[in-house]
ChimeraX commands (.cxc) that place a marker at each C-alpha (Angstrom):
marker #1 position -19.37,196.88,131.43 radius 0.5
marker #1 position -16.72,198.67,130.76 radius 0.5
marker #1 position -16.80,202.13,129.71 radius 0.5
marker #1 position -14.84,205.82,128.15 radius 0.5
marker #1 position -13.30,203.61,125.87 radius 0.5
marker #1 position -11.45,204.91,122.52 radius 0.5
marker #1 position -13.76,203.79,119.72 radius 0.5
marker #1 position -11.04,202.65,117.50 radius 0.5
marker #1 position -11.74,198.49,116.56 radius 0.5
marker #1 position -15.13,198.65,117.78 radius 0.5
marker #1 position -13.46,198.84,121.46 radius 0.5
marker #1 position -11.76,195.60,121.07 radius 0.5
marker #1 position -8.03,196.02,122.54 radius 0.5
marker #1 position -8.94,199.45,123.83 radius 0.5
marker #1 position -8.31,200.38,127.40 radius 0.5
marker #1 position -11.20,201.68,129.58 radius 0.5
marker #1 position -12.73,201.74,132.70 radius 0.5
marker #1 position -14.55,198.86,134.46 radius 0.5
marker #1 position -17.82,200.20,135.31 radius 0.5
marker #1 position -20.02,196.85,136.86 radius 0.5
marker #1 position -20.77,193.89,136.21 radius 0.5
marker #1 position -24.30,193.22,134.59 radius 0.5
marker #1 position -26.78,190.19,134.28 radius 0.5
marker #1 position -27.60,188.56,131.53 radius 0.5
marker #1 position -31.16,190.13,131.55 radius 0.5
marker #1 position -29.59,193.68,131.44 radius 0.5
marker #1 position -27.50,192.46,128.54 radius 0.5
marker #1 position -30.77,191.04,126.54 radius 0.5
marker #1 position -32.06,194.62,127.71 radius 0.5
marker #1 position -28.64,196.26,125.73 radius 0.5
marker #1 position -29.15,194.23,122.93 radius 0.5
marker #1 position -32.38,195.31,121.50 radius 0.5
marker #1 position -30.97,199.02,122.00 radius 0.5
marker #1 position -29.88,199.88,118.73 radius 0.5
marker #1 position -26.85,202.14,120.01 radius 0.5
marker #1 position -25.16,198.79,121.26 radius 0.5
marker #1 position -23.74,196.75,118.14 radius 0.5
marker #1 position -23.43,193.21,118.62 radius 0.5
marker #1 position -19.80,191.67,117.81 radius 0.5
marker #1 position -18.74,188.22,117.66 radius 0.5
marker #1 position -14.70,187.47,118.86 radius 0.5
marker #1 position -13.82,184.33,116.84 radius 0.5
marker #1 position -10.58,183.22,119.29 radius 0.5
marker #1 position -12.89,183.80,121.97 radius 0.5
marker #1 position -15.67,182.29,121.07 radius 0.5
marker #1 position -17.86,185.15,122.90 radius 0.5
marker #1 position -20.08,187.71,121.56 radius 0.5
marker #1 position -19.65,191.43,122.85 radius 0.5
marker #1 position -21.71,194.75,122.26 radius 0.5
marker #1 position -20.05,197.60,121.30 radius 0.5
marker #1 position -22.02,201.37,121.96 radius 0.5
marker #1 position -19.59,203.79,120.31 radius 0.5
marker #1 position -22.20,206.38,120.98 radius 0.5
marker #1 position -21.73,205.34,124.95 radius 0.5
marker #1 position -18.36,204.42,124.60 radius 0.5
marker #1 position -19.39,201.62,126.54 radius 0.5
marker #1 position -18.06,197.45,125.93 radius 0.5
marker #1 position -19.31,195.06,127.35 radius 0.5
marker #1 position -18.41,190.85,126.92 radius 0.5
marker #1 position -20.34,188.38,127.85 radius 0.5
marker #1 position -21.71,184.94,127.15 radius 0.5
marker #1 position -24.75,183.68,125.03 radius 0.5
marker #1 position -26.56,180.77,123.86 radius 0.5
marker #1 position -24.19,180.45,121.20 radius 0.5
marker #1 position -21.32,180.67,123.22 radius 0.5
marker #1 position -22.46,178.12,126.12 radius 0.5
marker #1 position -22.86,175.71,123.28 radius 0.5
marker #1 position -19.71,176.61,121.46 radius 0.5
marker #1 position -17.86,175.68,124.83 radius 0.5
marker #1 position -19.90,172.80,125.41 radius 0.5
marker #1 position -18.78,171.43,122.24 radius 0.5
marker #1 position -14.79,172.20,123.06 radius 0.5
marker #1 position -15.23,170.25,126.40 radius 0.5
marker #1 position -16.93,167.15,124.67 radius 0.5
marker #1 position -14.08,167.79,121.82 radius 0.5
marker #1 position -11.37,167.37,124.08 radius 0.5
marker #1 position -12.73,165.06,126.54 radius 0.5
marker #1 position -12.62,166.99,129.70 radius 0.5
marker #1 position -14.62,166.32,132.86 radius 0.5
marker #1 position -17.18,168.60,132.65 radius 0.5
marker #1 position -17.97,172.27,132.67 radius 0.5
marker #1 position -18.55,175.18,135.38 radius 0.5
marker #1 position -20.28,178.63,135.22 radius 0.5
marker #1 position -19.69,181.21,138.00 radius 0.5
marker #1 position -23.13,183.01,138.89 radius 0.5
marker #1 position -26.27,181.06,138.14 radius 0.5
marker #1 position -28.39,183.79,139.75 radius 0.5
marker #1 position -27.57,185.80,137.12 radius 0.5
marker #1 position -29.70,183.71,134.40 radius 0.5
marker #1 position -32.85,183.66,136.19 radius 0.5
marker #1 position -34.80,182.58,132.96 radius 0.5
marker #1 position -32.35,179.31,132.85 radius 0.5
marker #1 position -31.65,180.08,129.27 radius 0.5
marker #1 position -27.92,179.50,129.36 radius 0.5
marker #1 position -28.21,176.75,131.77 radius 0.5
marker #1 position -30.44,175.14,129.20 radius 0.5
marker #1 position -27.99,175.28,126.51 radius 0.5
marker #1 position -25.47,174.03,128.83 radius 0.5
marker #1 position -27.20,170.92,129.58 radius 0.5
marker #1 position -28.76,170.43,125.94 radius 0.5
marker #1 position -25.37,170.95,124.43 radius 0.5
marker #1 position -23.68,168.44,126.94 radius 0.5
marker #1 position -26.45,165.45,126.90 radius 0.5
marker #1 position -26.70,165.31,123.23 radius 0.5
marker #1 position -23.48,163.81,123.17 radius 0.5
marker #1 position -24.72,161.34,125.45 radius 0.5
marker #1 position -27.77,160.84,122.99 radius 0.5
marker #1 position -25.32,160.08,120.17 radius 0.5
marker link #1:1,2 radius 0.2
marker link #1:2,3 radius 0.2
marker link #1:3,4 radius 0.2
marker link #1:4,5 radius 0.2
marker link #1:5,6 radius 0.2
marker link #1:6,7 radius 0.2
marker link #1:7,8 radius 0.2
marker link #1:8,9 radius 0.2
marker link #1:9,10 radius 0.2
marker link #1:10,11 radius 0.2
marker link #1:11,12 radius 0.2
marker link #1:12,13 radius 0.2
marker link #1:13,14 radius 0.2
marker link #1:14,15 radius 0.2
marker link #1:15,16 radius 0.2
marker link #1:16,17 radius 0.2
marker link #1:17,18 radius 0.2
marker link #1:18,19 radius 0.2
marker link #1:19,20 radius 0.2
marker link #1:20,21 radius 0.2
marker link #1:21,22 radius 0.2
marker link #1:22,23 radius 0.2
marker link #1:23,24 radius 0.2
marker link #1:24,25 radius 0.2
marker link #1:25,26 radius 0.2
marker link #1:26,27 radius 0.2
marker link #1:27,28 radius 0.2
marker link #1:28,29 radius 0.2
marker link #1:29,30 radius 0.2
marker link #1:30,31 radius 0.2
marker link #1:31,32 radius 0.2
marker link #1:32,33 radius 0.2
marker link #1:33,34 radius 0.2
marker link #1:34,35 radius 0.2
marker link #1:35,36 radius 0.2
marker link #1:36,37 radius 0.2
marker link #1:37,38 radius 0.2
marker link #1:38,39 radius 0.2
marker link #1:39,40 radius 0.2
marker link #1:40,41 radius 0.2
marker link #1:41,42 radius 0.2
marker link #1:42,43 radius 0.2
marker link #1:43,44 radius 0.2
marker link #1:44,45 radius 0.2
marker link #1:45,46 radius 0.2
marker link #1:46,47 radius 0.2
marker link #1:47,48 radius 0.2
marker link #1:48,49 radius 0.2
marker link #1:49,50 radius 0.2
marker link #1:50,51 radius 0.2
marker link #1:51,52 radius 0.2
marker link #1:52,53 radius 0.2
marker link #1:53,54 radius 0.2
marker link #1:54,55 radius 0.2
marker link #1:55,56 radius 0.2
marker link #1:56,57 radius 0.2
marker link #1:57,58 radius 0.2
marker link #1:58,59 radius 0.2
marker link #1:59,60 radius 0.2
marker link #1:60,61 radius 0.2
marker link #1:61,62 radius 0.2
marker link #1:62,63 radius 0.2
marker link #1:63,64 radius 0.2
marker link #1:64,65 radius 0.2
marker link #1:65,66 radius 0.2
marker link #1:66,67 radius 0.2
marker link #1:67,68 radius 0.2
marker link #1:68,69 radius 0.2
marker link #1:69,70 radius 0.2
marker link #1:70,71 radius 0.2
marker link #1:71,72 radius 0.2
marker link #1:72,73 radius 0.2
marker link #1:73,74 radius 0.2
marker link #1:74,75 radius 0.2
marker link #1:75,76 radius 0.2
marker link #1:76,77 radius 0.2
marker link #1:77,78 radius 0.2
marker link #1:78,79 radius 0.2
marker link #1:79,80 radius 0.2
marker link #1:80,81 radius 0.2
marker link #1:81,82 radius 0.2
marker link #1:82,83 radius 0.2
marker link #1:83,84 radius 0.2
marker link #1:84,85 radius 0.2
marker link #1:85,86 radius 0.2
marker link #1:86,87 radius 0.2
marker link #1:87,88 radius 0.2
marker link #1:88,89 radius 0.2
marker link #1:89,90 radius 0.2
marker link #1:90,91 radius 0.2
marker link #1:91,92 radius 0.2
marker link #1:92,93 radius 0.2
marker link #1:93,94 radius 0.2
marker link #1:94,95 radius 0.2
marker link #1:95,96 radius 0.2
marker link #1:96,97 radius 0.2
marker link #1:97,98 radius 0.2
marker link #1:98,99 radius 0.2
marker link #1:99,100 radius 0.2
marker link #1:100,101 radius 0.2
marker link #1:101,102 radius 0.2
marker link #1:102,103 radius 0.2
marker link #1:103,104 radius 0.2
marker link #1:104,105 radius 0.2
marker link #1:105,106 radius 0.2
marker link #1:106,107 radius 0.2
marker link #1:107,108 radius 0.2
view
């Protein structure tokens, strides 16, 4: 999360200060707060909730996302695909995607 960011573009390109990092439970937590707006970054591919309220940010990555990378690495025939803290989706949700999104190609 970062945070004391200036609220101009929804906190996109603004500089701030990194506050923590947060699981993706705390993040489902943000999103059904209705102070944190939920913004999707085309060039990323990522989704990211703005609070202008908290002048708070924060990025991270979704079912949507998992599967939009997925796709890229079947697209452009690469190896596979790695993730960086799996304790961090305890409910397995993006791990699920993950291994939907890449064994469907095998399906087809």
């Amino acid at each position: 999360m970062v945070d004391q960011l200036n609220p101009a573009d929804n906190g996109l390109f603004q500089s701030g200060k990194i506050n923590r990092g947060l699981p993706f439970l705390e993040i489902q937590e943000l999103m059904k707060d209705s102070t944190y707006v939920r913004y999707w970054d085309d060039k990323a591919a990522a989704p990211y909730l703005y609070s202008e309220r908290n002048s708070a940010w924060v990025t991270f990555e979704d079912e949507e996302s998992i599967a939009s990378k997925m796709d890229f690495s079947i697209d452009k025939g690469l190896g596979g695909a790695m993730f960086s803290e799996l304790s961090e989706d305890p409910s397995r949700s993006l791990l699920n995607t993950m291994y939907r999104q890449l064994n469907s190609d095998l399906e087809n």
